[in-house]
N, C-alpha and C positions, 0 to 999 in steps of 0.2 A: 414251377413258377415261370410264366411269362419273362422274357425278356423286358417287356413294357413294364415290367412292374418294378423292374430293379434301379431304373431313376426316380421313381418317385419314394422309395426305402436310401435311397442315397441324397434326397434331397431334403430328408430329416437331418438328417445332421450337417448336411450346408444353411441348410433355413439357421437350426442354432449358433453355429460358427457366424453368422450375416449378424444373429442378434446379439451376440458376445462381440464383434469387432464393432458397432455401432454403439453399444453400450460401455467398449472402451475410449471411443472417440468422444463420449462427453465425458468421461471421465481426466480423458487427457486435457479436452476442453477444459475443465475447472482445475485443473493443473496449470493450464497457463495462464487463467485470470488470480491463482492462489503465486505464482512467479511476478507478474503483472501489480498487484497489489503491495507487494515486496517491497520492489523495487520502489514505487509512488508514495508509500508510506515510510519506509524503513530502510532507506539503502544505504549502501555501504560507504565509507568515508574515502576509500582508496579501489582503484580503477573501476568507477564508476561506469567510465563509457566503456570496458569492457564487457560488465554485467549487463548494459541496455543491447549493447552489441547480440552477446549471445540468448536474450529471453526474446530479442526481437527475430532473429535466426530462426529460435525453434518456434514461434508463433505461427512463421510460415508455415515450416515447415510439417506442425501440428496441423493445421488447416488444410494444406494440398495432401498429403496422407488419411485424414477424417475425409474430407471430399468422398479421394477416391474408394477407400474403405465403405463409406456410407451407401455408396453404388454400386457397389459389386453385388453380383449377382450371382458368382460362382465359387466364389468363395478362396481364387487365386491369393488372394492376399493374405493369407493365412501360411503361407510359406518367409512373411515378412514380420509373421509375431515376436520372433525372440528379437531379431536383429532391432524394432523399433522400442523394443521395453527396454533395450540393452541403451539406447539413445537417449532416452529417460533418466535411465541412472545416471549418465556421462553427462548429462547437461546440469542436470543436479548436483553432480560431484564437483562440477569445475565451478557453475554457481559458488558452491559451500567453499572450497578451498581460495577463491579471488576474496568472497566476503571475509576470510579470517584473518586475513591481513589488517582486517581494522574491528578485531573483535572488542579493544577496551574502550575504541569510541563509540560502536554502533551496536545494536543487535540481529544484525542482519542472520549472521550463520544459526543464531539460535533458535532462530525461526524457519529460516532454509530446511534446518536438520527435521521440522513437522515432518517439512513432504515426503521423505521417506517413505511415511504409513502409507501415504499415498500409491507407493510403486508396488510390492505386493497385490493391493487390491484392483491393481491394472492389468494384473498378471492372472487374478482368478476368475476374469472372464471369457478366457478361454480353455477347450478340452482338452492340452495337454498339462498332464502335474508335474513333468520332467523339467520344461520352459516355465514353471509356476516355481517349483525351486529353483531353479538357477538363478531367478529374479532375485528369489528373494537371500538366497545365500549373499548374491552383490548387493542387496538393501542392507543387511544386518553386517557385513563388513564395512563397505563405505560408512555407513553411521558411524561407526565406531572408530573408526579411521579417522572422517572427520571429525568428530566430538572429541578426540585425545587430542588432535592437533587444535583442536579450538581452546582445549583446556588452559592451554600456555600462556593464556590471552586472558583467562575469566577465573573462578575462583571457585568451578562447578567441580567436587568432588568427584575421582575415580568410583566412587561406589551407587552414584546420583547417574554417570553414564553408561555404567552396566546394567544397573534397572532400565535405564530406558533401552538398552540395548535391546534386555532380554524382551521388553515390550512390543518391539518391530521383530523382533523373532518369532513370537508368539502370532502374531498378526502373519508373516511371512506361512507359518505352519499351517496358523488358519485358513490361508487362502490355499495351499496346496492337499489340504482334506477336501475344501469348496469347491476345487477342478476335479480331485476325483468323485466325488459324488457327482456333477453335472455330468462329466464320463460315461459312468456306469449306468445315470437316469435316461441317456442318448442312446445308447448300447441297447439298453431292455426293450427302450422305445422301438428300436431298430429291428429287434427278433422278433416284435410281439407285432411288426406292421410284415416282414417275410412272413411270418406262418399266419397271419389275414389272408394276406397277396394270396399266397398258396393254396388257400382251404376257398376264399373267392376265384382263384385259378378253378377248382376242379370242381365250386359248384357252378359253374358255367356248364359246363359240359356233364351234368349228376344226370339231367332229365335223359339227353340220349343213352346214355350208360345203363339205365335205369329200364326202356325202350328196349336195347339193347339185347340185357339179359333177359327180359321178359320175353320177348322173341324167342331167343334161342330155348329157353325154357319151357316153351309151348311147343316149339318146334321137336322138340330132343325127346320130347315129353310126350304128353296127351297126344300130338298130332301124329306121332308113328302108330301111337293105338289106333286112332281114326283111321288111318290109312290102312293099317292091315285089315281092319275091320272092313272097309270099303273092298278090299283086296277078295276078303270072305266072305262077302256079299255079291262078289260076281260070280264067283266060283260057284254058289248054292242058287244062281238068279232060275237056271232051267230046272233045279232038280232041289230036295228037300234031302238036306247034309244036316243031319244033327248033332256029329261029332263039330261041321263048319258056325253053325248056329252057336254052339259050346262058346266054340272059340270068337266067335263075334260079341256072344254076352260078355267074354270074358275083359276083352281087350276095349268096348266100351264103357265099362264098370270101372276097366283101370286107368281109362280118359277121365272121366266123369270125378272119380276120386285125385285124380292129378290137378285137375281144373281149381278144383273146389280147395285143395288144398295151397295153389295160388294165388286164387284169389283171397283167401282168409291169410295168406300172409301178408299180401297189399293192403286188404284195408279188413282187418276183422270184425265185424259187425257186433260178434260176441262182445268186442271190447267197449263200445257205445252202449250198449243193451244190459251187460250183467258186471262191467267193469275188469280190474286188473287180473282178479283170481280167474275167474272160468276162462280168459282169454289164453294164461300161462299155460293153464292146463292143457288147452288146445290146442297152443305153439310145442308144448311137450309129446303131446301126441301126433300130431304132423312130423315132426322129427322124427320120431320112432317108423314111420310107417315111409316117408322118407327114406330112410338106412336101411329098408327093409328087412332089417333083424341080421344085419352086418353091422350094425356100429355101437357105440356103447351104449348101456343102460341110462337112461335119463328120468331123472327123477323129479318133482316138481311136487315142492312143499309150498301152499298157500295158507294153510292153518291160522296164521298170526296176521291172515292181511281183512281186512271190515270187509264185508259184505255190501255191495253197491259199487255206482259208478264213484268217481274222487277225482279233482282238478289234475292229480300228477299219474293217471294212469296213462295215458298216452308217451309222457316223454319216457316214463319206465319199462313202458313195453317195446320200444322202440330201445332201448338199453338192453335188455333181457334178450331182443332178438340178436341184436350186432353181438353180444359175449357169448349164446349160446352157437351160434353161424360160427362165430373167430374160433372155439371151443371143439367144435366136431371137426372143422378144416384144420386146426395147426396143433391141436394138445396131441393127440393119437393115446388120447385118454379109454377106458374100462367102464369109467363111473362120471358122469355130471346129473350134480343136483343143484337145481333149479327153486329157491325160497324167499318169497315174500313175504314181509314184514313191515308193520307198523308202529313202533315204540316210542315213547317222550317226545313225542311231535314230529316223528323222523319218519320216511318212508324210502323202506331200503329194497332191490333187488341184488341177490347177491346169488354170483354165478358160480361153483366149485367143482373143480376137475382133479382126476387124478393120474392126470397125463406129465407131459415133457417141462411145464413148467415155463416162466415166461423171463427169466435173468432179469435185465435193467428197462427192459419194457416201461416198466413205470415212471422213468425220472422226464424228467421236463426234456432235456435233449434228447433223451429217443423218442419221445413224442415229435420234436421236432424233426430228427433223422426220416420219421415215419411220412408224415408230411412231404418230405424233399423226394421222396423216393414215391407218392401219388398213395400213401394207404391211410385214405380219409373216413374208414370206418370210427372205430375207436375214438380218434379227433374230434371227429365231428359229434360223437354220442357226449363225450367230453363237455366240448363246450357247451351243445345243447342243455347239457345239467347245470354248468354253471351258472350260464344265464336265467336257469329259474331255482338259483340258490344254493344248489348239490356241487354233487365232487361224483369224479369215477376217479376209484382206488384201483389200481392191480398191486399185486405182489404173489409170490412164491411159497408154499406151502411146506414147512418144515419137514413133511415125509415125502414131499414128489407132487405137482401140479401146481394149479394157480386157483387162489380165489379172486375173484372181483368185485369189487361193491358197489352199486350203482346206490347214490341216497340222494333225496330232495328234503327239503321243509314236509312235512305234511299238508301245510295250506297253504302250498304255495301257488303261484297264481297259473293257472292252465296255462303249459307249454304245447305248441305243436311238436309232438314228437316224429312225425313224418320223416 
């Protein structure tokens, strides 16, 4: 992956942190018109201008912090989460403790004691659940702190402010489940936009790669036949070499079949023309002629797949090739069989080797591992399937090698398998 790519994976979870400190800021907002209201309706009988004192304090001071919170752009102010919930409760607590001084004339504390609920759910707007409990640990003590010291005053049962206790506890819990699920929904978001980044990193550069090994594969290939050939064509130009002639048919024959056998692995025409079966077969037989009877036995069962072309032969054969390719390069297998299938609406290619076997290959993080380290095979035939409905399975075969499952829908809608 790009460097370039790694602030725009970093600026998913500032964009969230932007939208959790903005949706804490109206939150605090109706926090101070629920204080504001208090006060105008309900206040307290004893140091009144105390109380106007400090709801007028944190109004400010709720406003230049919401400002600047609501502008940020970087998400700095999230180093100020705990310290400003922490402000919260203290302004609440000394509210609640100056009102109980006149609990038998007023109702001010018993109202006060609401906004508690309040401070938890100021706390589960943002992705830490360590600073979501500690809030709320101070939410469920202060209550009850103040509520026993209010009790002196009113005639509200010890067993009336344990329930409500346990109520802002429950709420407190609730909101530190509700951080970590945002957490975890940020996190998944986060890996699942790296291995994008990644798998877009390297189809950038697929077509030259692609060029690339085509090149050298003509070069390495067919064209040293051509060239000796040419080679043996000078040599025979004054005189008639029959043994030279031999060896020119020969090494043309073996161009001719090199060619043809690349180009049917670029674009098989078999596979337009008679569909998935006759084409496997003829990826089976390339292979074999390929290994030139050095490599293992390949076997290639079509039996079970219909007869005709079908909307998912493309993306399956293009499956079929990446497992049987990844199969002859990393299994150092004896036996791969090659069988297509089509049962209960499912349309499966499924690769089996009786080689080295593939350990954790298949979990989600080595797919990722794979990715970071540029081997976009596998991945990319992966998601190719997914997106027309399927899955690629690997696992390890209880006597020694790997099966693989490539499956789609049966009707599912024509993927390019390219």
């Amino acid at each position: 992956m790009t460097a370039q790519t790694e602030p725009a994976i970093d600026e998913i979870a500032v964009d969230h942190i932007r939208k959790g400190t903005r949706i804490r800021t109206v939150l605090r907002g109706l926090f101070v018109v629920f204080l504001i209201l208090t006060v105008l309706f309900a206040p307290p009988d004893a140091d009144l201008t105390a109380t106007v004192a400090i709801v007028a304090c944190y109004t400010v001071w709720a406003a230049v912090t919401g400002r600047l919170g609501w502008i940020d752009r970087t998400a700095r102010a999230v180093r100020w989460i705990w310290p400003t919930l922490l402000v919260d409760a203290a302004v609440l607590t000394a509210l609640t403790v100056i009102a109980g001084r006149s609990d038998a004339t007023a109702w001010t504390t018993f109202i006060l004691l609401n906004g508690f609920a309040l401070l938890p759910l100021m706390a589960a707007t943002q992705l830490d659940p360590t600073v979501c409990a500690r809030v709320g640990v101070v939410s469920v003590v202060v209550y009850f702190a103040a509520a026993m010291v209010a009790q002196s005053t009113s005639t509200e049962p010890t067993s009336t402010i344990a329930l409500h206790t346990f109520v802002i506890a429950v709420l407190a819990l609730g909101s530190v489940l509700l951080s970590a699920v945002q957490r975890s929904r940020v996190e998944t978001i986060e890996e699942l936009a790296r291995d994008r980044a990644r798998l877009l990193d390297e189809l950038v550069g697929v077509e030259d790669r692609e060029r690339a090994q085509l090149a050298e594969a003509l070069h390495d290939g067919a064209l040293q036949y051509v060239l000796a050939a040419r080679q043996e064509l000078d040599s025979i130009e004054c005189r008639r070499d029959e043994e030279s002639l031999a060896r020119v048919h020969t090494a043309l024959s073996e161009a001719t079949g090199l060619l043809r056998t690349t180009l049917a692995s670029l674009h098989p025409a078999v596979l337009d023309e008679h569909g998935l079966g006759p084409a496997l077969s003829d990826l089976g037989t390339a292979a074999r002629s390929a290994a030139g009877g050095t490599g293992p036995s390949i076997v290639v069962d079509v039996v079970a797949w219909p007869d005709g072309v079908t909307p998912v032969d493309r993306v399956l054969y293009a499956a079929a090739r990446e497992l049987l390719s990844n199969a002859l390069r990393h299994s150092s297998a004896t036996t791969i069989e090659v069988t297509a299938e089509a049962t209960d609406g499912e349309a499966r290619v499924v690769v089996v080797d009786d080689g080295v076997g593939i350990g954790d290959a298949a979990s989600g993080a080595a797919r990722s591992a794979r990715l970071a380290q540029g081997h976009l095979g596998l991945a990319s035939r992966a998601i190719r399937l997914e997106v027309a409905g399927g899955s690629l399975r690997l696992r390890s075969r209880p006597g020694g090698g790997t099966a693989a499952i490539a499956s789609v829908p049966l009707g599912a809608t024509e993927v390019s398998g390219s």
